[in-house]
C-alpha positions in Angstrom: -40.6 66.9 60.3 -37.2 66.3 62.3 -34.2 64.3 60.7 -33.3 61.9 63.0 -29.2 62.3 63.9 -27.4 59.2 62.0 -24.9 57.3 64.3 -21.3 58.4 63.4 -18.7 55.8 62.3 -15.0 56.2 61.4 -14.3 54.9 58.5 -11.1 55.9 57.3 -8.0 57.9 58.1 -7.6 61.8 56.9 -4.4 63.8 57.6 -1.6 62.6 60.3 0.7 64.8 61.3 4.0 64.7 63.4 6.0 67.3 65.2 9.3 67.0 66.6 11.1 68.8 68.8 14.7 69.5 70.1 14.6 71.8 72.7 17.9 73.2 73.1 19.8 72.5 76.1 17.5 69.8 77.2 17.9 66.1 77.7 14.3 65.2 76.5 12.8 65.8 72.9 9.0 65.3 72.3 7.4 63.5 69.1 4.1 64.2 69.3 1.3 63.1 66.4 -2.3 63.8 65.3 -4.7 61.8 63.4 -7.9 62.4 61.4 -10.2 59.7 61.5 -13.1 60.4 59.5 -16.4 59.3 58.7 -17.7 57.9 55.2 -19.0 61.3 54.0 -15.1 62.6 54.5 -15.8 64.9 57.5 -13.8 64.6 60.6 -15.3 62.0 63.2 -12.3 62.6 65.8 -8.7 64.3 66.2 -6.4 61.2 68.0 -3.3 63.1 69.4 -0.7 62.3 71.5 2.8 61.4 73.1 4.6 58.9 69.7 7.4 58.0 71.4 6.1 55.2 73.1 5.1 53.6 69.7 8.6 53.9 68.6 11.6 51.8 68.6 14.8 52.8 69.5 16.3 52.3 65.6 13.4 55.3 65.1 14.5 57.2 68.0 18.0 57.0 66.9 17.0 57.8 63.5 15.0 60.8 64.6 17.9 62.4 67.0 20.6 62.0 64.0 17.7 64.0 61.9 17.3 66.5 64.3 20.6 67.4 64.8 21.0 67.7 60.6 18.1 70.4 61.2 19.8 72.1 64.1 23.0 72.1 61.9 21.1 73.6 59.1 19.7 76.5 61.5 22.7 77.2 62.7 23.3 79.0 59.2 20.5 81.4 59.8 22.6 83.0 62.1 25.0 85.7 60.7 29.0 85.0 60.2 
């Protein structure tokens, strides 16, 4: 009568996605990350999310700041002459 509930697995990893930011003015940026991990059928077992700067070295850090400041550069022309 009753399906009984199959144990859930991850299997595999779905969509990560990074966001970086450069608040103005202020000595500390924030990486943060989020993960899909998913289960064999594709659907979403578990969102992993979190602080990525302690996974980074500093050649990434450095790497990162230089390629934030290129985007505020770039923004900067948004503004009118």
């Amino acid at each position: 009568m009753f399906e009984p509930e199959q144990p859930k697995t991850p299997s595999a990893i779905g969509d990560i996605a990074v966001v970086i930011t450069d608040h103005d003015g202020m000595e500390t940026d924030e990486v943060n990350y989020e993960v899909q991990i998913l289960q064999a059928d594709g659907s979403i077992f578990k969102v992993a999310s979190g602080d990525l700067v302690p996974h980074l070295t500093s050649q990434q850090i450095n790497g990162l700041q230089t390629f934030m400041a290129g985007m505020r550069a770039l923004a900067q022309g948004l503004l009118p002459r």
